[in-house]
Structure formats: C-alpha cells, structure tokens
C-alpha positions in Angstrom: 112.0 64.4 109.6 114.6 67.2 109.2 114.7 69.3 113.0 114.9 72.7 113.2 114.1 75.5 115.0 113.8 79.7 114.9 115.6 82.7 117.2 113.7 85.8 117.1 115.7 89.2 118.2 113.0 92.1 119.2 113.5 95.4 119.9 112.1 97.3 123.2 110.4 100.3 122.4 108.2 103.6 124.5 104.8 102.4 124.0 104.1 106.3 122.7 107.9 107.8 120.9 108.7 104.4 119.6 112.2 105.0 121.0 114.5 102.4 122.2 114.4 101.5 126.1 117.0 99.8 127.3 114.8 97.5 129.0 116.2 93.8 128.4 117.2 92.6 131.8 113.8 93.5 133.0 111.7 92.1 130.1 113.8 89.2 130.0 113.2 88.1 133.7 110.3 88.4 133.7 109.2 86.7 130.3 111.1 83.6 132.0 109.7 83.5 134.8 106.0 83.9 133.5 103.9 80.6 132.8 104.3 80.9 128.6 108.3 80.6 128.2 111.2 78.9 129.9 114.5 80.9 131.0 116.6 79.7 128.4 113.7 80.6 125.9 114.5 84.4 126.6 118.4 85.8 126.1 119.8 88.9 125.9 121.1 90.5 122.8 123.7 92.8 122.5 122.2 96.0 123.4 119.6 96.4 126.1 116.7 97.2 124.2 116.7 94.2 122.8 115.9 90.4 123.5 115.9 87.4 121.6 113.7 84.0 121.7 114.8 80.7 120.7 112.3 77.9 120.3 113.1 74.5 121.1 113.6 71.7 118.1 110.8 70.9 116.5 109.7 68.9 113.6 106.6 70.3 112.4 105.9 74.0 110.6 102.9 74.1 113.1 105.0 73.8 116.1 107.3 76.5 115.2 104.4 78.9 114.6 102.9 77.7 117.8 106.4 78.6 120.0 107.0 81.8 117.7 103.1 82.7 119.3 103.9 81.9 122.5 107.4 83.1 122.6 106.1 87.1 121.7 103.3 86.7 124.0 105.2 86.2 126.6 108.1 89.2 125.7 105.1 91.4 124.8 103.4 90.6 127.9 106.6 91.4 130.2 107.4 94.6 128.4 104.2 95.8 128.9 104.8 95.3 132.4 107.7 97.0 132.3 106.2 100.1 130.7 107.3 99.5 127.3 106.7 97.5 124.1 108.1 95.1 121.7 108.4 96.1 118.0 108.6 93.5 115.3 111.1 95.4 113.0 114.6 94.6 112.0 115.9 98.4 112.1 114.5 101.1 115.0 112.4 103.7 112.9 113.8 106.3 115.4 116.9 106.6 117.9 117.5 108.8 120.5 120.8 110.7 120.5 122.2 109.2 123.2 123.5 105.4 122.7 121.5 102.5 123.8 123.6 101.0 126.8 125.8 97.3 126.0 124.3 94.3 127.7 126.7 94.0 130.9 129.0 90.9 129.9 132.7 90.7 128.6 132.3 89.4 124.7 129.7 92.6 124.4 132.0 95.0 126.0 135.2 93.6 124.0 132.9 94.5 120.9 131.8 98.2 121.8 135.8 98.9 122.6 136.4 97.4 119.1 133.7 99.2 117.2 132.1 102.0 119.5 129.9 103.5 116.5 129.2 99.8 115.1 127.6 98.9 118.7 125.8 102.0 119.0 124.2 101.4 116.0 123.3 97.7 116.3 119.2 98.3 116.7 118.4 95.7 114.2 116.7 92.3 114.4 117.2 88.9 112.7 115.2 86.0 112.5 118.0 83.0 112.4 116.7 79.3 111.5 118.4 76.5 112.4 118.3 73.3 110.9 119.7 69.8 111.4 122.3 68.5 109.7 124.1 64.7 110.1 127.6 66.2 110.6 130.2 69.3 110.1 131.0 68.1 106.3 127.6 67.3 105.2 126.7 70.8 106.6 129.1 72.3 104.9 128.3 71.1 101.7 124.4 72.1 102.3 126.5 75.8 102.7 127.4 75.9 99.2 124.3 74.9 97.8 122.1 77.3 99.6 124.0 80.1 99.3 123.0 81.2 96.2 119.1 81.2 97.3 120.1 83.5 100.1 119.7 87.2 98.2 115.6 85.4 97.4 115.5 85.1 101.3 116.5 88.2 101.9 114.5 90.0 99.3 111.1 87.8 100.2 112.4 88.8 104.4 112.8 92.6 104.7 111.4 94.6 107.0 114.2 97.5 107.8 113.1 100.1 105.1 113.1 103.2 108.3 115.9 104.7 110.3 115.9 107.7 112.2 112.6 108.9 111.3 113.3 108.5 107.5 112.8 106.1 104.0 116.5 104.6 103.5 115.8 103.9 100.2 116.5 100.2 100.9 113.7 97.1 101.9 116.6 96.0 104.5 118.8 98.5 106.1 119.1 95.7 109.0 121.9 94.2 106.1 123.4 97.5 105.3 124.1 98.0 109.0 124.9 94.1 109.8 127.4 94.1 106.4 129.9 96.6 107.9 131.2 94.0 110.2 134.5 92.4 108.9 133.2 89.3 108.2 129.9 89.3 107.1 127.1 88.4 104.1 126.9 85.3 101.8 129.5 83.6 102.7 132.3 82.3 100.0 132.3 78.3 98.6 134.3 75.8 100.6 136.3 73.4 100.0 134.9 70.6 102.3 135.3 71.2 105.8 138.8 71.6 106.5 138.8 74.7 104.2 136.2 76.0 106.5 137.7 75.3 109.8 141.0 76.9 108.1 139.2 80.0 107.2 138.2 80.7 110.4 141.3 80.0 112.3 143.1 82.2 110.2 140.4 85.3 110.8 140.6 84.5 114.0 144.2 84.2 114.7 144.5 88.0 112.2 142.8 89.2 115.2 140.2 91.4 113.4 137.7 89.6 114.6 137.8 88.3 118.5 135.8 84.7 118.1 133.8 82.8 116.0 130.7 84.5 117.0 131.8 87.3 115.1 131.4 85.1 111.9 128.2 87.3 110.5 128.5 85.6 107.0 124.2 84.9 106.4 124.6 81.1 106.3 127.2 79.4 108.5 127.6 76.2 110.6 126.3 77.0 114.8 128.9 76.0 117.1 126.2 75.5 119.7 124.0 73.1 117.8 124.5 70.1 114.9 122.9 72.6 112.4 123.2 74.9 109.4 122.0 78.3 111.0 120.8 81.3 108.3 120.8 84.2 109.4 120.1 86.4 106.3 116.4 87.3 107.2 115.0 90.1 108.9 112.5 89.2 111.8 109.0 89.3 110.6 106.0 91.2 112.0 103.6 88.5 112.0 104.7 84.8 113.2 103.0 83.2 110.4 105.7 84.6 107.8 108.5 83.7 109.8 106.7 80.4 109.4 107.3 80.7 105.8 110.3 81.4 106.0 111.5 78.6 108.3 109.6 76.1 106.2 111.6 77.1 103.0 114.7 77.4 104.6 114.2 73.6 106.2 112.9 72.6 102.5 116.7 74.4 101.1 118.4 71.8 103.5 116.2 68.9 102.5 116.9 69.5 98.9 120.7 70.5 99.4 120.9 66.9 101.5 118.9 65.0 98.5 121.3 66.3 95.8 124.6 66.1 98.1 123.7 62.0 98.2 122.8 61.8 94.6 126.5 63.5 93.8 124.6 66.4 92.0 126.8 69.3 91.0 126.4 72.5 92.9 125.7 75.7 91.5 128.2 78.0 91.9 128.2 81.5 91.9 131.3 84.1 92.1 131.1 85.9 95.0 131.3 89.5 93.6 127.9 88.6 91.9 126.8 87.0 94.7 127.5 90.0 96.8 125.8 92.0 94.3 122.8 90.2 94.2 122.3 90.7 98.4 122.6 93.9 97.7 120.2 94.6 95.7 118.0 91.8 97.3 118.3 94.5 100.0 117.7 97.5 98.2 114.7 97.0 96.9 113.4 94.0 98.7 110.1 92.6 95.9 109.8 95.5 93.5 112.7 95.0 91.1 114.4 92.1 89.6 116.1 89.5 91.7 119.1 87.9 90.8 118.7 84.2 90.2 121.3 81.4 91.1 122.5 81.1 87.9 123.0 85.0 87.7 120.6 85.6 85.7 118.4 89.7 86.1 114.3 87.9 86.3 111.6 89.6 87.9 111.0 88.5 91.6 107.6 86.5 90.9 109.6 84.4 88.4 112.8 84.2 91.3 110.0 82.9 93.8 108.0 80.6 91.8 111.6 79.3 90.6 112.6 78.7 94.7 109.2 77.3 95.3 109.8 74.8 92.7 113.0 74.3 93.5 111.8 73.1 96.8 108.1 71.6 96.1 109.5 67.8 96.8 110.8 68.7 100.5 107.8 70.3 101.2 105.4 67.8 100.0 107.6 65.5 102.0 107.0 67.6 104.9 103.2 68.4 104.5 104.3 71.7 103.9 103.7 72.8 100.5 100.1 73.7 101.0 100.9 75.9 103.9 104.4 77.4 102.4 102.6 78.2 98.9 99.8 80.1 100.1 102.3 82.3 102.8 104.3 83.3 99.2 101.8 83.8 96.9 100.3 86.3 99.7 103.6 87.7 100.4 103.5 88.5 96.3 100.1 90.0 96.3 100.7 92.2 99.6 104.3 93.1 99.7 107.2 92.7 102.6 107.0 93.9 105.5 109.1 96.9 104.3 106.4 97.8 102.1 103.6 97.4 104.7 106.3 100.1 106.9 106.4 102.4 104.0 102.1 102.2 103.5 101.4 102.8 107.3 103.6 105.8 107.4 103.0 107.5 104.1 98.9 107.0 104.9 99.0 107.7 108.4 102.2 108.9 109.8 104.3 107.1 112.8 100.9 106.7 114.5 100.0 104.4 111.9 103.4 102.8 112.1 103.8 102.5 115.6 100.3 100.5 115.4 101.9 98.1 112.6 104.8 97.2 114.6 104.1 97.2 117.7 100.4 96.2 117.2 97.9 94.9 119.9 99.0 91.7 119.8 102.4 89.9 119.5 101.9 88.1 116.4 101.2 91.2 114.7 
C-alpha cells in the first residue's frame, strides 16, 4: 500500500472579532504537551497566528481522518486555553492594521527582510499531502503526470473567497496571495531528474530565492521525506474533505506510478494554459468550467467525474472508492467551502461566519 500523510496550517483567531492573534508559541506548547498530539505533531508556521499539524504515515484513508480529528482537537483545545480560536480557512476574513509578528527564527526573518509586504500578508492556510514515492526519478516523473489534475484540486479545495472583511471575487485568494512569490504554481515538465535538480540550483544560485523551501510550485518533491508533496489545496473546514482530498491525491500517485511502469505517454500541457487553468480553478472554484488535462473548457461536474474515473482503479485498490465518491458527489451537490463562506455571511453576517469556521468543534 502507497504511504502518505497530511499537514494542516490553521490560523489563530479572537474567539469574538475573528482577528488574527499572534498566538503560536503558546498554542503550539501546549497542544504538544496535552495527551492528543506529540511535539513534532504541532510546528510553527511563518507568522504567529498560525500553526500547522502533520500526521504521521499512514496507509489507510481512515487513519488520516482519525489524526486530522485528533490533530485539531488538540490545537482547538490549546487555543481555547489560550483565549483564542482556530479557524479552518485558507485566507483571514479580516486583518488588523498592524502586521501579524514573524515566528522568531532566521529563514522567517531572512524572508520578511526580503518581502516585508509579502510576509505581512501571508494569513493563508494550505493542506499539503504527501505521498510515497520509490525514489527522486520515479517522483519526478509522477510530477509531470499530475500536474495537469492540479487546477481540479484546486477548484474541488477552495476555501479563501474573504479578505479584509470583503468577497474577493475568487473561490481561493489563498493562491492569488501564495502565487506572488517568485517561484510558485504548477510547476513546469521535467526532463527526468537532473533537469530538476538543475532548475533549482540555478534559482537558487540567481539568489531570488534563498533555499529550496522557497520552491512554492503546487506539486514538488519534499526534501524532508521520500515523497511527492502537493500543496495546491486550501485547508478544509471539516476533516472529512481533506479526507477526500488526500485519498485522490494518493489515488493520482497510484495511477501516475501504474502508467510510468507500463511506459504510457504523459499528457502534457503548455504551461501558459496550465497557468491559466489554476487561475481560473481559483477564480471561481465549482461554478464555471474547469479546464481539463487535455485543455479542453467542460463544466466542473464533467472535470470531476472525468478525475474520479481517472482514478476509480487506485481507489478500488485501496478500499477507497466508496468513501472518495460519496465525499465528491456531496462536494457537487453542496459547494466548496468558499461557497459555504459566501452563504453564512450573505444569510447571517460574520456572526454566521465566524460560527462556520471556527465552529464548536474542530472538525468543523
């Protein structure tokens, strides 16, 4: 069975004005040191209202749902201690004029003197997924056949429609913000692995950028684990759709690994179109056309039902496909997240959407 496993990044919030509170160090203590998660389960992020959860490896859909659970218990449970809340949206509906304070270490503090405004504007969450992989050139080859799936993920994911007290007009700001970085979205077709390598010793040696963390492109090889990490996805109010979305993108893999061995041609996309296509994956999340792998305008049932049959034989491999199907065909019938933001507030106002994100219980 294909490992993987889920990071979560959360934002801190007042329990009653929603604003940020720089809060971290706090929350994050004392979520490690309660009885539901481990220290290294709880990290800091860059700014310090926020924190992000890592689950270990697993192999099962169930047991990622079960750590996702018991992960945001145990950060909800310390920021209520702490006076505040956690809020399961990838953009902060409001900000306070003054700046959110930069987690105390040096690669954070290199970045605000790099990019002062960028920093003070990074309140958005991500829900990364790793999965395993045998080696650096087989993962790179899963890249390039994944990457044209990543604008569905990203549509099917958002949950950043609100920024400073307003409708952006997109279904994820979280990417419009994340994409101003100088490396960052889909990232382009390789070569095999040393055009990969090569690419990002020559960004890195330019200077723009200061390490390879600073590689933001939405799908990309970890240099901390043997896995292909995505990162396109906005973290989900409830656990049981980032559930969903872990399953499909372990199901991507599986299939990417299936027709890698069987010497199947990739599809490849230009990466103006592809760009195009997160874009308006991003814009208007569900309610409009996606663009399909092959480029194509279709309407986002059709885009879905295409990805879910693009993956049905991973997930029936898994045991998944029961539990995967029924997630989408809800997420169809009810919206994103984005659109459940944009309901609470037009019927009931930031009450209402406080209630949604922050909720009474972690999941949701």
């Amino acid at each position: 069975m294909i490992t993987f496993g889920v990071e979560e990044e959360y934002l801190l919030v007042d329990p009653v004005t929603v604003l940020p509170v720089p809060g971290a160090e706090y929350v994050r203590r004392a979520a490690g040191l309660g009885p539901l998660a481990e220290d290294d389960e709880v990290q800091d992020e860059l700014l310090q209202a926020q924190v992000e959860v890592a689950t270990p490896v697993c192999t099962e859909l169930e047991e990622v749902g079960g750590h996702l659970l018991r992960l945001r218990h145990a950060v909800a449970s310390a920021a209520e201690e702490h006076g505040c809340r956690v809020a399961m949206a990838a953009a902060a509906p409001l900000r306070d004029p003054s700046a959110v304070p930069v987690t105390r270490k040096p690669r954070y503090l290199r970045m605000e003197g790099q990019a002062r405004q960028l920093v003070d504007e990074q309140l958005i969450n991500g829900m990364h997924v790793h999965v395993g992989v045998p080696d650096p050139q087989t993962g790179v080859a899963v890249l390039n056949r994944i990457r044209v799936w990543l604008p569905t993920l990203l549509a099917m994911s958002a949950n950043s429609p609100l920024w400073d007290g307003k409708d952006t007009g997109f279904a994820s700001w979280r990417t419009i913000v994340f994409g101003r970085w100088p490396v960052s979205g889909p990232p382009p077709y390789f070569d095999g692995l040393a055009d990969y390598e090569q690419r990002i010793d020559a960004l890195v040696a330019s200077g723009v950028i200061a390490d390879r963390g600073q590689l933001y492109w939405q799908a990309r090889l970890s240099d901390r684990f043997p896995t292909v990490e995505v990162r396109c996805l906005d973290v989900q109010l409830r656990a049981d759709d980032a559930v969903m979305l872990a399953g499909l993108v372990r199901a991507l893999v599986a299939v990417a690994l299936a027709e890698e061995k069987a010497g199947a041609p990739p599809v490849r996309c230009r990466p103006e179109l592809l760009q195009a296509a997160n874009w308006h994956a991003a814009r208007h999340g569900l309610n409009s056309t996606l663009v399909d792998p092959d480029g194509r305008s279709r309407s986002s049932g059709d885009v879905l039902y295409s990805l879910l049959a693009h993956v049905a034989p991973a997930l029936a491999e898994s045991g998944d496909e029961r539990e995967v199907s029924s997630l989408v065909h809800r997420l169809l019938q009810e919206g994103t997240p984005a659109d459940r933001q944009r309901r609470a507030l037009r019927e009931g106002g930031m009450p209402a959407l406080r209630s949604l994100i922050v909720g009474d219980s972690p999941s949701g």
